[in-house]
C-alpha positions as CSV (number, residue, x, y, z in Angstrom):
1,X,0.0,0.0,0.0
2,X,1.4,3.4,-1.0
3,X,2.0,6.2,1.8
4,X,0.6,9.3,2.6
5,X,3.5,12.6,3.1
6,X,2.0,12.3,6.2
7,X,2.7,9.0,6.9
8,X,6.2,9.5,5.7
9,X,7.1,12.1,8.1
10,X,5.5,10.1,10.7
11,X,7.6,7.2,10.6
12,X,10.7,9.3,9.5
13,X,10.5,11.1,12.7
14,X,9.8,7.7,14.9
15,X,13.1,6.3,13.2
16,X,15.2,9.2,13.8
17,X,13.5,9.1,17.5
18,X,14.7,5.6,17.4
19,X,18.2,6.6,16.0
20,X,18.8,8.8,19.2
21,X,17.6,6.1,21.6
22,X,20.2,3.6,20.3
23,X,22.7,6.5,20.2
24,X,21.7,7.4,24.2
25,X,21.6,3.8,24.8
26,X,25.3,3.0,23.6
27,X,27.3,5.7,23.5
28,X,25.4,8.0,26.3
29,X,25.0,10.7,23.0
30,X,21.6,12.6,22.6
31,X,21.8,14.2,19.5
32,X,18.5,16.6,19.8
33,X,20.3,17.7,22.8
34,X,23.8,18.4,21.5
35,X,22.3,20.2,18.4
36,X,19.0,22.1,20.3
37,X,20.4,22.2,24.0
38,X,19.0,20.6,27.2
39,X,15.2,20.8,27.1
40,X,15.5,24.3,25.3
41,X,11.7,25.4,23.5
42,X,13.2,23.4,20.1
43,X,14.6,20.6,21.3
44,X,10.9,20.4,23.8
45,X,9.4,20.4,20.2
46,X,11.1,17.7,18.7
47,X,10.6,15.6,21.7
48,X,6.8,16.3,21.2
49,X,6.8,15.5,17.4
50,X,8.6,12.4,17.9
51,X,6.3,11.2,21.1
52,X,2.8,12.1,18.6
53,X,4.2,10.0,15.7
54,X,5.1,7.4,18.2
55,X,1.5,7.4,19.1
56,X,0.5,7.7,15.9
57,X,2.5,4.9,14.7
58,X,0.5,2.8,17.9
59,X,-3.0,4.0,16.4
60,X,-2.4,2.4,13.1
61,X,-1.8,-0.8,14.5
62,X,-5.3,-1.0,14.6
63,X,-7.0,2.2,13.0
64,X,-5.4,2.6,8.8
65,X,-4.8,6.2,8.2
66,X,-7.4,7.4,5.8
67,X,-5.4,9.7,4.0
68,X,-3.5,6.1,2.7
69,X,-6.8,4.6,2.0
70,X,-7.4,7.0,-1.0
């Protein structure tokens, strides 16, 4: 099934959530945090992206997007 952009971003962003996990996980490097600061407004925002399209990514478990469905 083809993606929505939507879609796309969503995942993109849950992967490079991921990415910085592994990376924190490791090698004890948080890269939203060397390049934004600690918890500065920016780096608060990607945090928030990357926890919705986490959700987001739970929802379609069991919901389709219905942007994809058309």
């Amino acid at each position: 099934m083809k993606k929505c952009p939507i879609c796309k971003v969503v995942c993109l962003l849950a992967g490079i959530g991921a990415i910085n996990w592994l990376l924190v996980a490791f090698f004890n490097v948080n890269l939203v945090t060397k390049i934004l600061g600690e918890m500065t407004t920016p780096a608060k925002a990607v945090y928030a992206l990357i926890g919705a399209s986490g959700i987001l990514l739970i929802l379609a478990l069991v919901k389709d997007c219905p942007k994809c469905k058309e």
